[in-house]
C-alpha positions in Angstrom: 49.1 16.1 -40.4 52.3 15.2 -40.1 53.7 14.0 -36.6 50.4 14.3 -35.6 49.4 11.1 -33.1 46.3 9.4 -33.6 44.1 11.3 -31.0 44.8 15.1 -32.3 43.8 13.6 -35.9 40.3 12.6 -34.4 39.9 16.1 -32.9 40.7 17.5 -36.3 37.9 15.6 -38.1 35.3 18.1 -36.3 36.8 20.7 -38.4 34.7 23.2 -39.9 37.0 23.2 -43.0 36.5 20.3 -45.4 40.5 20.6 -46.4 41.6 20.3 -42.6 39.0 17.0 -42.5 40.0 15.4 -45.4 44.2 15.9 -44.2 42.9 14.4 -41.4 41.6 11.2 -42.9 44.2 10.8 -44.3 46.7 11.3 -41.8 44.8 8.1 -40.1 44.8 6.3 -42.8 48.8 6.7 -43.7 49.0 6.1 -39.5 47.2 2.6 -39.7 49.4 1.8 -42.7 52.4 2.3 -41.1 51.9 1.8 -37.8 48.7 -0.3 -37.2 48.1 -2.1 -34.0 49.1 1.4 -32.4 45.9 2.6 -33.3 43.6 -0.1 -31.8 43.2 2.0 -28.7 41.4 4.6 -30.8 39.5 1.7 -32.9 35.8 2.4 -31.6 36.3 6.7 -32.3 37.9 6.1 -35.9 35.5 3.4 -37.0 32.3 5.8 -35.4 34.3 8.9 -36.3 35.4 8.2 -40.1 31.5 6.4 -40.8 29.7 9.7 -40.0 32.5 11.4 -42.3 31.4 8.9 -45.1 28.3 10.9 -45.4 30.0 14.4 -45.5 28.6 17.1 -47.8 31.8 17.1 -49.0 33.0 14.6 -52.0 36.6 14.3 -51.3 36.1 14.0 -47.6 33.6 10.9 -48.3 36.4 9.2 -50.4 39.0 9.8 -47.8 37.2 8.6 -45.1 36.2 5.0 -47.0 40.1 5.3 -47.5 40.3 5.0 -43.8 37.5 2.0 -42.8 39.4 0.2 -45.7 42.4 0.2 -43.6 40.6 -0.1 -40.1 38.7 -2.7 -41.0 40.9 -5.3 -42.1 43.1 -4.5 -39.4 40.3 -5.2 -36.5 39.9 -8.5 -38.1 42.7 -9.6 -38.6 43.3 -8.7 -34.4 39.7 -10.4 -33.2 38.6 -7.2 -32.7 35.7 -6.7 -35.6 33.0 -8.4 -33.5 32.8 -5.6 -31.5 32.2 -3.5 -34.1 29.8 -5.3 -36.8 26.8 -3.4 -35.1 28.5 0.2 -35.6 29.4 -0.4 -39.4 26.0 -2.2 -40.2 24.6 0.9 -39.0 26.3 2.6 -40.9 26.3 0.8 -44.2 22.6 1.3 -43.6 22.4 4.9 -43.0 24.8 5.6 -46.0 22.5 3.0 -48.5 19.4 5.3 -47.4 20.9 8.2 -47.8 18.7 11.4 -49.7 21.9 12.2 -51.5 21.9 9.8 -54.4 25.9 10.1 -54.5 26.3 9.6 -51.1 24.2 6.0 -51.5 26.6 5.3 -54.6 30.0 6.2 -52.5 28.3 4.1 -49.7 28.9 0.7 -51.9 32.3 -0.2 -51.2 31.5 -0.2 -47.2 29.0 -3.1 -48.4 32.5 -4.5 -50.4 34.2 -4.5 -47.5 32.0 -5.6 -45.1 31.0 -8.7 -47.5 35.2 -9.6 -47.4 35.7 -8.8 -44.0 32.9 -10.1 -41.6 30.1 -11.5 -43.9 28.8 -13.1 -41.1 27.0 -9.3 -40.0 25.2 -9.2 -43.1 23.4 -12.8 -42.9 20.7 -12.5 -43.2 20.9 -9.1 -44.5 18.6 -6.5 -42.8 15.4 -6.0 -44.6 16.2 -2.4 -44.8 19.5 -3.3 -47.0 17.3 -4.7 -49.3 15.0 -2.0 -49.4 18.0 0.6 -49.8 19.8 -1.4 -52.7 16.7 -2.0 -54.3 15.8 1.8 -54.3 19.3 2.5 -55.4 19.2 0.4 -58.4 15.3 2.3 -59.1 16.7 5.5 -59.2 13.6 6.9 -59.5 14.6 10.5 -58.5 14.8 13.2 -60.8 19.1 13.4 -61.6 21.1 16.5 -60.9 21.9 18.3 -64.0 25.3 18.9 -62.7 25.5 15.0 -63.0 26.7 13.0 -65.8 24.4 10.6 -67.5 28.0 8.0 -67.4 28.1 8.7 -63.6 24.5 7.5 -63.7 25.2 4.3 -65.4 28.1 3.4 -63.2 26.2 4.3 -60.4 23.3 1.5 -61.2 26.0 -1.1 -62.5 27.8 -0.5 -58.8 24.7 -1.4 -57.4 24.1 -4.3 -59.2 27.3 -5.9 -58.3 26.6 -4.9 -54.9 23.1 -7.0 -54.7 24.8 -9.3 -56.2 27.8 -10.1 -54.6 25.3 -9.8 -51.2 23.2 -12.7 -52.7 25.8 -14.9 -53.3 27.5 -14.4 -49.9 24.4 -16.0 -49.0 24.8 -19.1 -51.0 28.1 -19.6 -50.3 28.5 -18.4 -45.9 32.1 -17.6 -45.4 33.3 -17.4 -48.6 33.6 -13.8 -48.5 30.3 -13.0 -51.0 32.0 -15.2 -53.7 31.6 -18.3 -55.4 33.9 -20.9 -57.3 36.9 -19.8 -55.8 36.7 -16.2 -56.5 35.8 -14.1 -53.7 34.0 -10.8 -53.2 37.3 -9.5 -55.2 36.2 -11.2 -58.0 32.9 -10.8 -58.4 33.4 -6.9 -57.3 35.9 -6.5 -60.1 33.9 -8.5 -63.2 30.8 -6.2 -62.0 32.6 -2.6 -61.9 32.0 -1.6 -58.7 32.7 2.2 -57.7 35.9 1.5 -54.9 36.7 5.1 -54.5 39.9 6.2 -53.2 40.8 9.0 -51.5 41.6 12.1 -52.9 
């Protein structure tokens, strides 16, 4: 991925290989590192691009591509440019939380992190269907893969927990960034263990 400009990194998330989309990911995400407002232009593709890849059938590819919103994000608020784009990620977030894959729900959570720090003001009120998904989530009334552990289980539940709970008090407390007393959604994030996967 090297040299590569933003626009050929795009085309190389439709990749049929999961290693090719996950270099890719990360390509864009060491680009808006480095380089950031260069790739504004490209903002609405990344942002639609990178959210359908955090439902990939592939683990690594999921983490790579929260890697990149984490990076996106911030950048198109700190430029007045995330308005445009609340719709797109509470879409998202939404289709992630309601996911049939229970791991793809759990990997969803930090978008819901981010979006709580970033631009609260798309998740209040939060959609009923938010609700609904974290509330499932937390149920986990489906029958567990064997292949999982019963500790990725636990973490799962406690990630969602801080989730509904960080969304609740971004409520109480409107542009405070989901926190309370000074702390932040950083704060209450942290003392609640949620599941911030990086990329692989």
């Amino acid at each position: 991925t090297r040299n590569l400009t933003p626009g050929e990194l795009l085309t190389q998330l439709n990749h049929y290989n999961d290693l090719v989309r996950h270099d890719a990911l990360r390509g864009l995400a060491e680009v808006i590192g480095q380089h950031g407002t260069s790739v504004l232009p490209h903002a609405a593709a990344i942002v639609e691009r990178t959210g359908a890849l955090a439902e990939d059938s592939s683990r690594r590819v999921r983490l790579a591509a929260h890697g990149v919103l984490r990076g996106i994000v911030p950048l198109l608020e700190a430029n007045g440019m995330i308005a445009a784009h609340e719709q797109s990620l509470t879409l998202r977030l939404q289709s992630l939380l309601s996911h049939p894959d229970a791991g793809i729900r759990v990997d969803g959570l930090p978008l819901l992190q981010l979006m709580l720090q970033q631009c609260p003001a798309s998740l209040a009120p939060p959609p009923k269907q938010l609700i609904g998904c974290l509330a499932d989530l937390l149920g986990g009334t489906e029958q567990p893969s064997s292949r999982v552990r019963p500790i990725a289980i636990l973490e799962g539940r406690v990630a969602t927990m801080g989730a509904i709970r960080a969304l609740m008090r971004a409520q109480q407390h409107p542009g405070g960034g989901g926190g309370g007393e000074g702390e932040g959604c950083a704060g209450e994030c942290g003392r609640t263990a949620w599941l911030a996967p990086t990329a692989a």
